[in-house]
C-alpha positions in Angstrom: -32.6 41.6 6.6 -32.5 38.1 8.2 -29.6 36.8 10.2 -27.9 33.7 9.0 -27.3 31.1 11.4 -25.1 27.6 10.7 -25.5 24.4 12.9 -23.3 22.2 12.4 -22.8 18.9 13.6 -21.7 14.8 12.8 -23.8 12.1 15.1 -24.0 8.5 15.3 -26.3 8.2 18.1 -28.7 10.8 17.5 -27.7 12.5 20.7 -25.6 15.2 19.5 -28.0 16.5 16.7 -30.8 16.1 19.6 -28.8 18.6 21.0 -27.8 21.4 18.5 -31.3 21.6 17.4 -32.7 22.4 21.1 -30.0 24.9 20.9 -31.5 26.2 17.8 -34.8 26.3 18.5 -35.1 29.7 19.8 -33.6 30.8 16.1 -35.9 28.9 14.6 -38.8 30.3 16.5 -37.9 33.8 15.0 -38.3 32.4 11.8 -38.8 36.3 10.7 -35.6 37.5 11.8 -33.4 34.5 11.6 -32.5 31.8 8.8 -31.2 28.7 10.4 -29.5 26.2 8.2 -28.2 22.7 9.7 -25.2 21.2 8.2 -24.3 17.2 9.2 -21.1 16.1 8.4 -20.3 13.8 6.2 -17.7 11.3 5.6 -16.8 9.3 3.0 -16.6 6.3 4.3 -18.7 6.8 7.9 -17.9 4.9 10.8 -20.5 1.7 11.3 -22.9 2.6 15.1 -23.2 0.9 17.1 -19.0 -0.1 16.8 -18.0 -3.4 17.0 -15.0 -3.1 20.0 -12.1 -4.0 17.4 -13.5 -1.2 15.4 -13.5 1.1 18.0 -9.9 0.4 19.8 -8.4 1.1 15.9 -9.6 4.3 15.3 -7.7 5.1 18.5 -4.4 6.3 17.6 -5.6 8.4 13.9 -8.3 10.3 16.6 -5.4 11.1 18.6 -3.3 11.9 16.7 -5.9 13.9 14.7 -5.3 12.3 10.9 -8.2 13.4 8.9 -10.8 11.2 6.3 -12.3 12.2 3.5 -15.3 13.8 4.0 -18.5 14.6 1.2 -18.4 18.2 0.0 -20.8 20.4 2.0 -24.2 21.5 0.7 -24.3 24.5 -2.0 -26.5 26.5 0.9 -23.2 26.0 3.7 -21.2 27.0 0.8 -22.4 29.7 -1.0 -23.8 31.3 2.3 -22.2 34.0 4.6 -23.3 33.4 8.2 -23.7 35.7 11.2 -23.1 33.2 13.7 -22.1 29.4 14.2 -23.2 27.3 16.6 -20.5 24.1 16.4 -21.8 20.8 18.0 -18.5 18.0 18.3 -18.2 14.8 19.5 -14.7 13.9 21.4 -12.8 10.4 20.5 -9.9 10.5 23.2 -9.8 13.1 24.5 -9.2 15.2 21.1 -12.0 16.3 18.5 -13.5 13.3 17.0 -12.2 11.9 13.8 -15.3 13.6 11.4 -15.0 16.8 13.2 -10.8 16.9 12.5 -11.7 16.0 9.1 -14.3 18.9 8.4 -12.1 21.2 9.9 -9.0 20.1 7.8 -11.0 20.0 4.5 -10.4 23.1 3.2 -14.2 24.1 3.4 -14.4 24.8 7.6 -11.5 28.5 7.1 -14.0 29.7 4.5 -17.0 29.0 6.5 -15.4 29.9 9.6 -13.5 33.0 9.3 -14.5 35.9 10.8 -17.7 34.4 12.3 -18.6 34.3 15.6 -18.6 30.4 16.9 -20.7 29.0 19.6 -18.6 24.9 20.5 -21.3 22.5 22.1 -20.4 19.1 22.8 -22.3 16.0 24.4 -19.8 13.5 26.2 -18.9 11.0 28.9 -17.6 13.8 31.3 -13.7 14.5 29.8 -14.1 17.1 27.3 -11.6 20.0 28.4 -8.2 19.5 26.8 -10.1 18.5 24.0 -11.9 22.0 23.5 -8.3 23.3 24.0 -7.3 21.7 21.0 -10.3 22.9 18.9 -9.7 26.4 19.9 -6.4 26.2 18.5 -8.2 25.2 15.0 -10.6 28.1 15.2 -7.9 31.0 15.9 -6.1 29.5 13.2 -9.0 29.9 10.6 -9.5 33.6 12.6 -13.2 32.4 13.6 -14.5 33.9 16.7 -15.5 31.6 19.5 -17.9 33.5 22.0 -19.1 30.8 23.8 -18.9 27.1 25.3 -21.6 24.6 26.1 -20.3 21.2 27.4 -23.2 18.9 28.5 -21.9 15.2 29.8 -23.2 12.3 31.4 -23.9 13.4 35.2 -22.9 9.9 36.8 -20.0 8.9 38.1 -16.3 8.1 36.2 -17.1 4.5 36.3 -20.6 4.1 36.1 -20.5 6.2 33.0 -17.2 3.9 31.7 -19.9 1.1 31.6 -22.7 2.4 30.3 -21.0 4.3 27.2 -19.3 1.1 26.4 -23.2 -0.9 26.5 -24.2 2.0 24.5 -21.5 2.1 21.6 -21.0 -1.7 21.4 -25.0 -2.4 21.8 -27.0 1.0 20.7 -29.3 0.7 23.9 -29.2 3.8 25.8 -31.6 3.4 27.9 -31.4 2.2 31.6 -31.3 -1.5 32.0 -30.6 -4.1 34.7 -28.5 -2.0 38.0 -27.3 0.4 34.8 -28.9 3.7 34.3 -29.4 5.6 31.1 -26.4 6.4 29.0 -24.9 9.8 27.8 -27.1 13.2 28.9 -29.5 13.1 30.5 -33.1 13.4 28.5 -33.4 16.4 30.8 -30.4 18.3 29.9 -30.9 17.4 26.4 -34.7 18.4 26.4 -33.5 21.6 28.1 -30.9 22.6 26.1 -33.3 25.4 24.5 -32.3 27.6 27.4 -28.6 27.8 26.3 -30.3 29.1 22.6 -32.3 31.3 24.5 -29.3 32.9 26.2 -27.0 33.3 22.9 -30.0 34.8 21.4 -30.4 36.9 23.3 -26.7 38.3 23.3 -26.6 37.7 19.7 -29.7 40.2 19.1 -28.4 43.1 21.8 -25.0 42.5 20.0 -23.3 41.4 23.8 -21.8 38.4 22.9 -18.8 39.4 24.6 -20.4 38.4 28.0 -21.8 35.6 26.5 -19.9 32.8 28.3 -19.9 34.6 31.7 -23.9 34.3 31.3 -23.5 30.4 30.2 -21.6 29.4 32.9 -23.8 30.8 35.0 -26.9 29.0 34.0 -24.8 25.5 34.2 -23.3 25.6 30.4 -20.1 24.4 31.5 -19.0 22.2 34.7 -15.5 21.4 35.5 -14.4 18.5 38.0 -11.0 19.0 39.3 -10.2 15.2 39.1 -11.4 14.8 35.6 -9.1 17.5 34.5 -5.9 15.3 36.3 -6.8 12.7 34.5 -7.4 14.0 31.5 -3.3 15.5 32.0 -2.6 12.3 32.2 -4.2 10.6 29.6 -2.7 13.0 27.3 0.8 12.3 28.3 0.0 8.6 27.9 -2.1 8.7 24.8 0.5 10.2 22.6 3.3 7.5 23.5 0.7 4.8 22.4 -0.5 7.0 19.4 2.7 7.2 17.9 4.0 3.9 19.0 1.0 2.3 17.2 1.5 4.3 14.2 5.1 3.9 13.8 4.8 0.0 14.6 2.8 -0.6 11.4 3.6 -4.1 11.0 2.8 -4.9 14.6 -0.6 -2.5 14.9 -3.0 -5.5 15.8 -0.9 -6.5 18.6 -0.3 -2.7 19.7 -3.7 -2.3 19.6 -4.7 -5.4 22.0 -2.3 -4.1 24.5 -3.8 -0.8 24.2 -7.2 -2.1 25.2 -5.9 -3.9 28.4 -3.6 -1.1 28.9 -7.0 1.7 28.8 -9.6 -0.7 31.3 -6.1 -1.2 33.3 -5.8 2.6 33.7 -9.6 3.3 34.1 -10.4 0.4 36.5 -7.1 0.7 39.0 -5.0 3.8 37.9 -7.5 6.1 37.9 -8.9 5.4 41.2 -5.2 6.2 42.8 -5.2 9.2 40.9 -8.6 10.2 42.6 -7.0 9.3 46.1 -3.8 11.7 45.2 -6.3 14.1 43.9 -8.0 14.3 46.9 -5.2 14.7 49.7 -3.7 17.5 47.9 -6.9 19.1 47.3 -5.9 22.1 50.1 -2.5 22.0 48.6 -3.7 23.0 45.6 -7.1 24.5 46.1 -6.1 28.6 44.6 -3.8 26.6 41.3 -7.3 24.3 40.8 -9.8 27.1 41.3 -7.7 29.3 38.5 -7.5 26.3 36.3 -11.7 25.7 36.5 -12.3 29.2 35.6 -10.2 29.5 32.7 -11.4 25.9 31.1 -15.0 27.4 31.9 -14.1 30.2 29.7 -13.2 30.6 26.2 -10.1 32.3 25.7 -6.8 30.7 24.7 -3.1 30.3 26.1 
């Protein structure tokens, strides 16, 4: 009997659905022992790509705060279907679970779909993903799904290079390299290669091993944790939830909130976060054994 296997996914770009599907392939190409279905998410009212920066900066404190939208009801075939595995591509909105993603999995549809099935999380970012998947992982041992695996693929340039290129990218739709810029998002390389990663959980999915699964993705470069990234991604967290809530309580004065925000977030990115790198880096020895057990638990997939 065939093996059921669920994608599912919710893209703007492209990228994302690029990605899952490379991950799939190796499914697919066992067409004789595997039935691979693709479910892309849905909202009811979708967000408009590529954003206009007003749009953007609003959806701010409703991603943080993780307030669901209405989504369309899933296909018959996602419902009606049990499946052996999950493979679970997400976007991340700051630092948290995009918007569409916290919506499927606040429907009422993702527990019944979810349960008791091993997941697979893959997400394409910027670079600052990790407190993010924390937050999904509390979603999936809530609906008792199983996650067995990680695969975080992000834009390989530096903090600020990638700052400017994600914003051409949203704000314009060009990608591609242009001017002093390079290319935005992952690489065409790390998306074209993403088959590798399918080959791997398919392999552990056939011999029944997913239990050393992640071990065996981390090892072939699934998952890469900078130090710095993961300070700053504390910090944004701490910051993000006074603004969230500010913004939210502050109905009448939300346009104005929002501004600030803005100047407030290419304040922190263009001069706080450099000092943080500075402070990051003179305690490095300080904290080398606290920093090196932090990296491999974020590279793994259990949960505090």
């Amino acid at each position: 009997m065939k093996k059921n296997i669920l994608v599912i996914y919710y893209t703007q770009s492209g990228q994302l659905e690029d990605i899952v599907k490379n991950i799939a392939r190796p499914f697919e190409d066992k067409s004789q022992e595997y039935d691979v279905t693709y479910y892309n998410i849905k909202l009811k009212k979708d967000f408009p790509f590529p954003w206009s920066g007003d749009v953007f900066f609003n959806t701010f404190p409703e991603s943080y705060l993780q307030i669901p939208c209405e989504i369309l009801t899933p296909p018959e075939e996602v419902l009606n279907k049990k499946f052996d595995l999950v493979i679970f591509g997400y976007q991340v909105w700051y630092l948290t679970p995009s918007i569409p993603t916290i919506s499927f999995l606040k429907s009422g549809f993702a527990e019944n779909i979810l349960k008791d099935t091993p997941v697979v999380t893959v997400s394409g970012t910027r670079n600052m993903w990790m407190f993010s998947q924390e937050k999904l992982k509390v979603y999936l041992k809530q609906m008792q799904a199983k996650l067995v695996g990680n695969i975080a693929l992000v834009d390989r340039h530096d903090n600020y290079t990638s700052v400017l290129t994600i914003l051409r990218w949203m704000t314009t739709g060009k990608k591609e390299k242009s001017g002093m810029l390079p290319a935005a998002g992952v690489s065409d390389e790390e998306i074209s290669g993403a088959g590798k990663y399918g080959r791997i959980i398919e392999k552990h999915f056939s011999a029944n091993t997913m239990e050393t699964l992640q071990p065996d993705l981390v090892k072939n470069g699934a998952v890469e944790i900078r130090a710095f990234l993961v300070r700053v991604e504390k910090v944004g967290n701490k910051i993000f939830k006074v603004w969230s809530n500010l913004i939210i309580r502050k109905k009448e004065k939300r346009p104005l909130l929002i501004k600030f925000f803005k100047v407030y977030l290419m304040a922190a990115i263009w001069i706080v976060s450099p000092i943080v790198l500075v402070l990051h880096l003179l305690t490095t020895p300080i904290f080398w054994f606290k920093r090196k057990k932090q990296r491999e638990y974020l590279q793994g997939i259990n949960i505090k």
